[in-house]
PASEBA-1860 file (N, C-alpha, C; in nm, 3 decimals):
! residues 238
1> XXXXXXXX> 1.438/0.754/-0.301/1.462/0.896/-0.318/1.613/0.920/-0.322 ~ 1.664/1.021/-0.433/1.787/1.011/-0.477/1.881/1.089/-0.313 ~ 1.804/1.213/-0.301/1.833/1.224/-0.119/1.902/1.159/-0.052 ~ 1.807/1.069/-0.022/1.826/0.923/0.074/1.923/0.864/0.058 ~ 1.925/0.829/-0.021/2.053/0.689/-0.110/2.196/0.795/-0.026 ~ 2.197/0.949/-0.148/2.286/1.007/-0.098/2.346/1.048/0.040 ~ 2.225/1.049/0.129/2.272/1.058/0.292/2.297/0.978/0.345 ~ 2.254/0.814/0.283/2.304/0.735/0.382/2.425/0.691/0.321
9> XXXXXXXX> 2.462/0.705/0.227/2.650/0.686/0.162/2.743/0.763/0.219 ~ 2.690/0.906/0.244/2.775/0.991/0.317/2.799/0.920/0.454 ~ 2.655/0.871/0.539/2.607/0.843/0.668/2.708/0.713/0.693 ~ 2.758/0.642/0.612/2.862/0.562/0.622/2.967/0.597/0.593 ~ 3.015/0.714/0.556/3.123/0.702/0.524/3.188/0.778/0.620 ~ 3.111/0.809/0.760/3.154/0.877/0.857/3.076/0.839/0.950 ~ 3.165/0.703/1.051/3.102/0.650/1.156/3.040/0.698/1.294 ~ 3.123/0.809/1.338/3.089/0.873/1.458/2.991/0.964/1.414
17> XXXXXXXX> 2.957/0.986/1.285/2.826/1.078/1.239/2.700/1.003/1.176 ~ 2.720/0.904/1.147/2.626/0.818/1.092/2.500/0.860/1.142 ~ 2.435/0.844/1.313/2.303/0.871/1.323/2.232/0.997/1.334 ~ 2.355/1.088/1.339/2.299/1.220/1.333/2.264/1.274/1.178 ~ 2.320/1.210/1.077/2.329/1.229/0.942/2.200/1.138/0.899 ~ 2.159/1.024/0.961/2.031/0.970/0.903/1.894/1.057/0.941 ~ 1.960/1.121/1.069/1.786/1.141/1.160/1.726/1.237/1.006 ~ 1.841/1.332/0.911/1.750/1.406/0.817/1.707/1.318/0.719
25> XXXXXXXX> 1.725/1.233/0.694/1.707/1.178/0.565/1.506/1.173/0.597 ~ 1.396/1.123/0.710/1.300/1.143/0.686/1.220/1.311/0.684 ~ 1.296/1.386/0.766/1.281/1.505/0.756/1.287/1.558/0.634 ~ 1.377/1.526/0.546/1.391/1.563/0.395/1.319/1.542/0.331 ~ 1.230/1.403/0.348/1.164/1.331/0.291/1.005/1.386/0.280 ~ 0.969/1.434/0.411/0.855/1.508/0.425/0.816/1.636/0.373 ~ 0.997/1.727/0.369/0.975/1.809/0.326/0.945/1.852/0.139 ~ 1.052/1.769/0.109/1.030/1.769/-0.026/0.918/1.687/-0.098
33> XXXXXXXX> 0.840/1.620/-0.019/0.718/1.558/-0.080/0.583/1.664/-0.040 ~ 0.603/1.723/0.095/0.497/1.862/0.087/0.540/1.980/0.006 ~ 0.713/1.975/-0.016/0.664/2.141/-0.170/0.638/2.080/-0.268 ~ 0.656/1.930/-0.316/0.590/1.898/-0.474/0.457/1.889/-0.467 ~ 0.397/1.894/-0.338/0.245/1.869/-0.334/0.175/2.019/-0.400 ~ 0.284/2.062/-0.306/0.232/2.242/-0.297/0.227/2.284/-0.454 ~ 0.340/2.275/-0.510/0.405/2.295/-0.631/0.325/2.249/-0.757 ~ 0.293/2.082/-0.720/0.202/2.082/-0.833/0.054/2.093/-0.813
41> XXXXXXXX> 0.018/2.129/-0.699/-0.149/2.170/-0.654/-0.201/2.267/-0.688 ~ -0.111/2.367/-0.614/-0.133/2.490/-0.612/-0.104/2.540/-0.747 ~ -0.031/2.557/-0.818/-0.081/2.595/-0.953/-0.207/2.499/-1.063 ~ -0.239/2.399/-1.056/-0.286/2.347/-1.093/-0.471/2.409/-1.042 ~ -0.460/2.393/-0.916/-0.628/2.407/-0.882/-0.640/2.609/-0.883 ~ -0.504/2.574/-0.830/-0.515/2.793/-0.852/-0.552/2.812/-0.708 ~ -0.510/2.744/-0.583/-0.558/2.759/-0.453/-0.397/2.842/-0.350 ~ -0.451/2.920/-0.294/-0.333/2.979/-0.203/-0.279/2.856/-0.093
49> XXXXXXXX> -0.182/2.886/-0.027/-0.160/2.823/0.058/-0.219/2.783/0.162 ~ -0.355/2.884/0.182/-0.399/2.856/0.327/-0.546/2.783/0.256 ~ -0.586/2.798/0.141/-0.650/2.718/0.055/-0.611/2.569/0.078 ~ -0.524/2.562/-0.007/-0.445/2.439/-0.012/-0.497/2.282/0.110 ~ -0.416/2.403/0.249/-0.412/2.368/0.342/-0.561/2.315/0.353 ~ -0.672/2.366/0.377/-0.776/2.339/0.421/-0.835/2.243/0.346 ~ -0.825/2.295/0.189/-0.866/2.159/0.109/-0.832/2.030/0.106 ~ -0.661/2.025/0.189/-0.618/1.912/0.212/-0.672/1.828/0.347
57> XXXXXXXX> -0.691/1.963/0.434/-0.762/1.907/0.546/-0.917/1.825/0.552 ~ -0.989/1.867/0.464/-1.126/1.826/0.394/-1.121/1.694/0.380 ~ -1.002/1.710/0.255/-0.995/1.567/0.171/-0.942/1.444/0.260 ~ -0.837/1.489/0.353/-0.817/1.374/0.489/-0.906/1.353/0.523 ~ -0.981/1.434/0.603/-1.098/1.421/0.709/-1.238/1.329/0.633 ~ -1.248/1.337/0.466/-1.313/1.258/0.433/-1.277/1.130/0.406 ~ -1.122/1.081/0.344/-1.063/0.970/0.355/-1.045/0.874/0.476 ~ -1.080/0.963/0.616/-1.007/0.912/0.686/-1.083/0.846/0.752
65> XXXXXXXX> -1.230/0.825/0.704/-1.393/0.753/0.768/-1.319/0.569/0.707 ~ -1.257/0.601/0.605/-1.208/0.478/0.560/-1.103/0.418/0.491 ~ -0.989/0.526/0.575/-0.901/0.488/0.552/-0.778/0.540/0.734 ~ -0.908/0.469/0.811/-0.821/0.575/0.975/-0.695/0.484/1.005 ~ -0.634/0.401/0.944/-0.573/0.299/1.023/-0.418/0.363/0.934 ~ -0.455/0.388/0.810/-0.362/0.466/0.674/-0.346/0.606/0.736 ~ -0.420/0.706/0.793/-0.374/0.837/0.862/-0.347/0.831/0.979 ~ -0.367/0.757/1.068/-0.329/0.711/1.208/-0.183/0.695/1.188
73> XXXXXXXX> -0.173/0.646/1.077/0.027/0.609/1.088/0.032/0.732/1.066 ~ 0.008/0.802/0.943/0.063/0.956/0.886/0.068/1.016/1.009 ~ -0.015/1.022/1.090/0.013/1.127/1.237/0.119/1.101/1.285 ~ 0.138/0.941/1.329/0.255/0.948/1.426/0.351/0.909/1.359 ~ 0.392/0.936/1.236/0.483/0.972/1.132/0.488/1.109/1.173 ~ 0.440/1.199/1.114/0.474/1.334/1.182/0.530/1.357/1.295 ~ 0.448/1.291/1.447/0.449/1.292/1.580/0.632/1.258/1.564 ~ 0.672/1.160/1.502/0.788/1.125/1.500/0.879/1.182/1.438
81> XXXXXXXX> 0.866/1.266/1.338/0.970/1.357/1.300/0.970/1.463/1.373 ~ 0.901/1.519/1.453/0.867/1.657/1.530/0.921/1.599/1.692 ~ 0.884/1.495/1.735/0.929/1.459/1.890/1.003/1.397/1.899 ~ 1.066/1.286/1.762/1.181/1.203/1.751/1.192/1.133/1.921 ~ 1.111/1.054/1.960/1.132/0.953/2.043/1.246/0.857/2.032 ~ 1.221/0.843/1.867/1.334/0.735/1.845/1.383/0.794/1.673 ~ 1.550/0.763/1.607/1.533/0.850/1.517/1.611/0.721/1.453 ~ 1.643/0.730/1.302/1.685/0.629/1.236/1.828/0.618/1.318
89> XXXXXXXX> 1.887/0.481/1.282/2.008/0.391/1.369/2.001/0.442/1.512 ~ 1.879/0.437/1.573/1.857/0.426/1.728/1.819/0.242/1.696 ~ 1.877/0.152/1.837/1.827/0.038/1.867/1.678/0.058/1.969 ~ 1.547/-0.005/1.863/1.442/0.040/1.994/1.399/-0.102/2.002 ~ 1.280/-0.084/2.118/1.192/-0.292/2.123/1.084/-0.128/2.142 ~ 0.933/-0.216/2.039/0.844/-0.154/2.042/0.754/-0.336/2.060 ~ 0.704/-0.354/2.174/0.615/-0.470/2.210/0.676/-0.542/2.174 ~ 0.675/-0.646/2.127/0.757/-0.777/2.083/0.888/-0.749/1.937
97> XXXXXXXX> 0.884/-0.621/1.914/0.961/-0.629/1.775/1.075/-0.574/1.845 ~ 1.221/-0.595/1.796/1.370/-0.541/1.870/1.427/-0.508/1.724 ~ 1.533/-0.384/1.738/1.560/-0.379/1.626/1.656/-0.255/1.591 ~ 1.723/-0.267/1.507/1.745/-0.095/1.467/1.712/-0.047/1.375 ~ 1.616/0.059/1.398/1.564/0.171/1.290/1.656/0.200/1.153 ~ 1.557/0.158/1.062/1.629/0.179/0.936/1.566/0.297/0.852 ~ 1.410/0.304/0.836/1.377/0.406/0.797/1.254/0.465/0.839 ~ 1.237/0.582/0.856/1.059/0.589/0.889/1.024/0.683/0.811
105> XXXXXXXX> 0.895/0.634/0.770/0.848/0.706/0.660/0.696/0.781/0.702 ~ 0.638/0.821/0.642/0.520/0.910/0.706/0.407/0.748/0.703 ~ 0.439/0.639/0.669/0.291/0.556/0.746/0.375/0.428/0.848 ~ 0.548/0.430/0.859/0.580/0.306/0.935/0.680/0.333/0.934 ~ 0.743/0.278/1.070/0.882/0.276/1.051/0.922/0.118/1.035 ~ 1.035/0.091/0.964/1.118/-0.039/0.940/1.252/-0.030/1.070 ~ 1.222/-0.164/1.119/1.336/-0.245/1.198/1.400/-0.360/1.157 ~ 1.554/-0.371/1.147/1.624/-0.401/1.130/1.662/-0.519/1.230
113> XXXXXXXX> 1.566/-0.606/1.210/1.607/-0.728/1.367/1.743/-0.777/1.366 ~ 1.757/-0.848/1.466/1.894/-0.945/1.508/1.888/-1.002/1.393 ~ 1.841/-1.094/1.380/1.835/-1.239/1.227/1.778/-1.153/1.095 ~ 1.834/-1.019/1.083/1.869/-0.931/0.954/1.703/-0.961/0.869 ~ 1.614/-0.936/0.937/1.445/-0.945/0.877/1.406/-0.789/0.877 ~ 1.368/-0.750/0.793/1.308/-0.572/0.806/1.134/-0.639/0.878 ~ 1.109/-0.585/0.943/0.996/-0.546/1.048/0.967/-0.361/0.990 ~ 0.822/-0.404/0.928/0.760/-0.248/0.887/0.653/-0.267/1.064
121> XXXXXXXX> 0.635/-0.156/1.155/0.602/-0.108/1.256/0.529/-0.014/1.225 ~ 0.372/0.014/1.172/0.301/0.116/1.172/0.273/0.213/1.319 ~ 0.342/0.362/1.229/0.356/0.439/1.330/0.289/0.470/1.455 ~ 0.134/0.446/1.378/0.031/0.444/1.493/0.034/0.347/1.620 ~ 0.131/0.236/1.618/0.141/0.169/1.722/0.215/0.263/1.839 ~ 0.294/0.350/1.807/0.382/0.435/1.915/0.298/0.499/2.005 ~ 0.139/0.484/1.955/0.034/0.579/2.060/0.005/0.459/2.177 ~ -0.003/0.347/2.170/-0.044/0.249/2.196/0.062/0.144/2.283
129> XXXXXXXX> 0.151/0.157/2.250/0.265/0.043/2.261/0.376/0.140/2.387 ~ 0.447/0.035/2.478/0.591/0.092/2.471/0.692/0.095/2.437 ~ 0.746/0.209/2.419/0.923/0.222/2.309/1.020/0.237/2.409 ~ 1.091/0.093/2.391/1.240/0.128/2.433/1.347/0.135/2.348 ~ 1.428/0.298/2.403/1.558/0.348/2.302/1.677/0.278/2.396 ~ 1.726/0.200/2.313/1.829/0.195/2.387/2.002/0.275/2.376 ~ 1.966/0.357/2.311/2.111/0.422/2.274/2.035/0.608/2.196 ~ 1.933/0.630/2.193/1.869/0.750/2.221/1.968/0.848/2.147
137> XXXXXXXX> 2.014/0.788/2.008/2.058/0.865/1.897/2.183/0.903/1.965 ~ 2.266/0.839/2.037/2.404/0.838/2.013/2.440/0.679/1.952 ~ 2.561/0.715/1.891/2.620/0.566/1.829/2.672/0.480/1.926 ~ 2.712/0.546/2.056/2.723/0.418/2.150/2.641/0.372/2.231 ~ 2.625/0.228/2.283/2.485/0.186/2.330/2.597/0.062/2.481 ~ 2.527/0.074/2.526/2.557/-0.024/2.665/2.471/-0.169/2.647 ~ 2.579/-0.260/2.660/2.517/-0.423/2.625/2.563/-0.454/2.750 ~ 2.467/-0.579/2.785/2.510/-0.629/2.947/2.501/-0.764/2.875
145> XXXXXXXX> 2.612/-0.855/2.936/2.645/-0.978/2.876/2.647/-1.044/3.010 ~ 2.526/-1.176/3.009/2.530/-1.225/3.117/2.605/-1.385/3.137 ~ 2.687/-1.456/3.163/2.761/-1.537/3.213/2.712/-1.630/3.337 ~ 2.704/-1.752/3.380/2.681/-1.841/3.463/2.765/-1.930/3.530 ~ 2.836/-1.913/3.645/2.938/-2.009/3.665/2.855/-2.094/3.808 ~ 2.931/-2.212/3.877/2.880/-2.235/4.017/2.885/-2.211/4.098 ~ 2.813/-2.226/4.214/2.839/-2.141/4.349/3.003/-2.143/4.410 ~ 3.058/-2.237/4.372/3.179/-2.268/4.442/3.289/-2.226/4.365
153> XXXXXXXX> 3.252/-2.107/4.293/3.394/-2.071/4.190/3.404/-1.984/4.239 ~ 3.560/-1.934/4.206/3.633/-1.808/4.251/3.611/-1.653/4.188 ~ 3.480/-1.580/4.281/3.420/-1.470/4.232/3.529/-1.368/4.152 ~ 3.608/-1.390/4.261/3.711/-1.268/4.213/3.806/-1.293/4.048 ~ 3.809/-1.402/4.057/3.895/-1.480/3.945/3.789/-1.511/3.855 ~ 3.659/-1.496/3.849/3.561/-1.499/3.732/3.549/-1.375/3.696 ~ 3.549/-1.278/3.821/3.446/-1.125/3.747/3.642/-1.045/3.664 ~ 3.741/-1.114/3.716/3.838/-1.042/3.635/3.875/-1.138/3.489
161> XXXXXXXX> 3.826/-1.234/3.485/3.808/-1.316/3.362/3.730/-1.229/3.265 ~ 3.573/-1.209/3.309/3.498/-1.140/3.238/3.546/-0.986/3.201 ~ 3.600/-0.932/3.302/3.628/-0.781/3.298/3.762/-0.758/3.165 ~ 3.848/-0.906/3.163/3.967/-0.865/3.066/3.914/-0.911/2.907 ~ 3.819/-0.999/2.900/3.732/-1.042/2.772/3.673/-0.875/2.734 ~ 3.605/-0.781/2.794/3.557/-0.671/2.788/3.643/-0.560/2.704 ~ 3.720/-0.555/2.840/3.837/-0.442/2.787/3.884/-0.484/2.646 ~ 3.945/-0.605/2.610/4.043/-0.614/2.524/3.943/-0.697/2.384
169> XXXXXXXX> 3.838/-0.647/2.418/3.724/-0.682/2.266/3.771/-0.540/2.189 ~ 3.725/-0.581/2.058/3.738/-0.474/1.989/3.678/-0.385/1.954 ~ 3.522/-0.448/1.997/3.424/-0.394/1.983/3.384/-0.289/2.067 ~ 3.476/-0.287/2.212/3.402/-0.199/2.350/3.450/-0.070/2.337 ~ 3.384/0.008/2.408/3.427/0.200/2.383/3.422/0.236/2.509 ~ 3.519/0.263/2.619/3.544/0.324/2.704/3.605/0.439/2.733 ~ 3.510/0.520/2.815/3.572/0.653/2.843/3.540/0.673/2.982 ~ 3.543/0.795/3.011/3.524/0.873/3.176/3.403/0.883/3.179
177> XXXXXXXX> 3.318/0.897/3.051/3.184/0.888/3.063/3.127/0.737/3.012 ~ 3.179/0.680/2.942/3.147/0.561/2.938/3.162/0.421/3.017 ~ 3.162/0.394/3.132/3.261/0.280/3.221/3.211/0.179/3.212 ~ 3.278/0.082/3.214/3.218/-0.095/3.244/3.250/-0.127/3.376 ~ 3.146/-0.261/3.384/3.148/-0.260/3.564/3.141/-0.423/3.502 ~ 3.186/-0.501/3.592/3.113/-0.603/3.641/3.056/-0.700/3.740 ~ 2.938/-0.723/3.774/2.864/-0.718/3.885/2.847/-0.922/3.859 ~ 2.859/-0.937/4.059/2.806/-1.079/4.067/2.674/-1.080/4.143
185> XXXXXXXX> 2.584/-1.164/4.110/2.481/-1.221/4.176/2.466/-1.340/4.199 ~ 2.413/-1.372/4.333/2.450/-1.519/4.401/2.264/-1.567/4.367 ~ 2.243/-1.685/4.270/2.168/-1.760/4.309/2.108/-1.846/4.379 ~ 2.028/-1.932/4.348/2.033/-2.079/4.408/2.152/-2.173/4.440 ~ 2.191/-2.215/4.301/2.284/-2.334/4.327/2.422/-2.250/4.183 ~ 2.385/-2.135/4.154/2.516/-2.097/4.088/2.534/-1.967/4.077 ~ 2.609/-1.879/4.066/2.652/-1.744/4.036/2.621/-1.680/3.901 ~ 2.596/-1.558/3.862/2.556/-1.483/3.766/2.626/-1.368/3.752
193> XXXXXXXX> 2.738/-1.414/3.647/2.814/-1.271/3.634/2.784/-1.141/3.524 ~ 2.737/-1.049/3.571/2.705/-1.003/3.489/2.784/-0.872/3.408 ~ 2.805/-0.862/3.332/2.936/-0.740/3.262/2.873/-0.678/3.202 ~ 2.860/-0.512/3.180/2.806/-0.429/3.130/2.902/-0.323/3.078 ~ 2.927/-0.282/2.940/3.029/-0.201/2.886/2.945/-0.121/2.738 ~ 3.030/-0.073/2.701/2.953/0.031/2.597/3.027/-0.040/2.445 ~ 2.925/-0.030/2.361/2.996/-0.064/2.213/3.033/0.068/2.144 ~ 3.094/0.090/2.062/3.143/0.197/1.969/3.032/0.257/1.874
201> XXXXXXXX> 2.948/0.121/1.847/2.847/0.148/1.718/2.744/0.057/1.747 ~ 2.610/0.080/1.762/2.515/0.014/1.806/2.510/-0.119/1.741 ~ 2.580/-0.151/1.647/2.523/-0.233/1.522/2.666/-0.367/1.578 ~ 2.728/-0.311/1.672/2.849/-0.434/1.723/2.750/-0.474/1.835 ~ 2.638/-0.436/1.861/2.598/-0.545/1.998/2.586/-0.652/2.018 ~ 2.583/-0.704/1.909/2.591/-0.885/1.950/2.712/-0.937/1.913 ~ 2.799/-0.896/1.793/2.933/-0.914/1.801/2.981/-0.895/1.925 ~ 2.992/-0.812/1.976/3.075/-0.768/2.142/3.049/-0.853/2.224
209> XXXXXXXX> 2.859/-0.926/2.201/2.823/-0.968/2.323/2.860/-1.150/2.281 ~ 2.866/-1.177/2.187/2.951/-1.325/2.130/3.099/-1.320/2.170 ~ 3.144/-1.209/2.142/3.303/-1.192/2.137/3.347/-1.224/2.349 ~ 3.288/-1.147/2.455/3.278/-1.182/2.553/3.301/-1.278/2.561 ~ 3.152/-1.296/2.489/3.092/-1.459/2.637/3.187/-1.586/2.567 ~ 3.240/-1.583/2.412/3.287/-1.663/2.375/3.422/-1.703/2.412 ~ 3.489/-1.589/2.449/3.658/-1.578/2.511/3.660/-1.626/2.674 ~ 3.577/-1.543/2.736/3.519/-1.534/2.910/3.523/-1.746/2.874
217> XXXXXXXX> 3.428/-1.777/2.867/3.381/-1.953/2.847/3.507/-2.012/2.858 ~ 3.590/-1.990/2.700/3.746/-2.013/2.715/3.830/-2.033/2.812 ~ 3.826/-1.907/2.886/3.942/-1.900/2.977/3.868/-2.011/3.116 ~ 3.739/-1.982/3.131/3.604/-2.066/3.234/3.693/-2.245/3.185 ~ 3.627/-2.284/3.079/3.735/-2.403/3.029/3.880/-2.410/3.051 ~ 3.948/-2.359/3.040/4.110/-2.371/3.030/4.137/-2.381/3.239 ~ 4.108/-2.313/3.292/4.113/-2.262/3.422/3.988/-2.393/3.506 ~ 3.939/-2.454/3.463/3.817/-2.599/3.507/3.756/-2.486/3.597
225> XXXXXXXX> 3.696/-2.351/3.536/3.517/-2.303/3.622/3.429/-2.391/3.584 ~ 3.378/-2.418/3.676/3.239/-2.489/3.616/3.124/-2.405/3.572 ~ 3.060/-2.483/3.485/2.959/-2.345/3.479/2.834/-2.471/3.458 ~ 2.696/-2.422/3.518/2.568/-2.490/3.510/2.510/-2.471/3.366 ~ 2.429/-2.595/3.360/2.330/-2.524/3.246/2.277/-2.439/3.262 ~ 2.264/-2.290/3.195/2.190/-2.211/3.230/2.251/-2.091/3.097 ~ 2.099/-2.017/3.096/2.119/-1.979/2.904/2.180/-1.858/2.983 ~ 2.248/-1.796/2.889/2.291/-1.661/2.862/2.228/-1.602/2.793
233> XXXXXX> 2.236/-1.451/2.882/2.108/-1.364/2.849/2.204/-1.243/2.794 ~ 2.132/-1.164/2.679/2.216/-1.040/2.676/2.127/-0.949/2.628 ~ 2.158/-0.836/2.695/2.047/-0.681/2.694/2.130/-0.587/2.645 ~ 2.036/-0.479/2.668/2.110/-0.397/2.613/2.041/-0.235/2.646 ~ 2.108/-0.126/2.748/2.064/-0.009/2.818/2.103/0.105/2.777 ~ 2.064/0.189/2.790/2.143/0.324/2.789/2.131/0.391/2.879
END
């Protein structure tokens, strides 16, 4: 839809507006596909609006003996433009899928995974499933980047290792309302540092969270921290 194309060119070409400028693009979409309905129905059958309406309601209600799985999305397609749980360039995890919303249309929305795969998500799963927003239609989102050193390293001299990798990424957005912290937890046999800061643009979360852990390691090497085997984990809150 020529719309579309056009909002999301604008929607880039102005970063701190980007997700507020997509959330219309399905709203638009609904709307201008119910006045061409109207437009070419209603003169065509010669039915009023509240005609219309009912005849359309008919014709669902008979499609929908065998086709419920095809209007089940259309609902919570609607449900989703009207309650916007989650709205395009929000990062959500709906059951096993993670992702950022690229488009939703009246039978699915598309996610945008880590390893750049579109994931179509029929809407009707949102009745069923749980949705996590992690950035709830602002462009900045909170990533927690987790780190592993050994019990016998110098807490204070790790969590300010991690804390100056943070600050001086390019990716992080700090304000009075935005703050980074970083927190230790004592395991078994090693420490867990964990750093939590805000990105600028939802779409730097794993850049930011590579850019960290990859510098933090560095200085861990240069300085002999030891660090255990143990994977690094990275999330992401609002």
């Amino acid at each position: 839809m020529v719309v579309g194309y056009l909002l999301t060119a604008v929607a880039e070409r102005l970063p701190r507006r980007r997700i507020s400028i997509k959330i219309i693009i399905p709203i638009a979409r609904v709307l201008i596909f119910g006045t061409a309905a109207y437009l070419v129905l209603g003169p065509l059958l010669r039915l009023s609006a509240a005609q219309l309406l009912a005849v359309s309601g008919l014709f669902g209600a008979a499609l929908g003996f065998g086709l419920k799985d095809l209007f089940a999305g259309i609902i919570g397609g609607l449900v989703l433009v009207t309650e916007r749980p989650y709205q395009v360039g929000d990062k959500i995890t709906i059951d096993d899928d993670h992702g950022e919303v690229t488009d939703i249309d009246l039978r699915a929305t598309t996610l945008r995974t880590p390893d750049d795969s579109a994931v179509s998500v029929p809407n009707a799963t949102m009745f069923t499933a749980n949705v996590s927003n992690a950035n709830n239609g602002q462009p900045e989102m909170m990533v927690v980047v987790e780190l592993a050193v050994t019990a016998s390293a110098d807490v204070e001299r790790v969590s300010a290792i991690v804390k100056e990798a943070m600050m001086t990424s390019k990716y992080v957005y700090v304000d009075d309302d935005h703050p980074f912290v970083v927190l230790i937890e004592d395991e078994s046999y090693y420490r867990t540092i964990r750093g939590k800061a805000y990105v600028a643009d939802v779409r730097d979360e794993f850049a930011f969270a590579s850019d960290v852990t990859e510098r933090s390691m560095a200085v861990f090497d240069s300085e002999g921290v030891e660090m255990p085997e143990a994977p690094v984990h990275v999330s992401e809150h609002r």
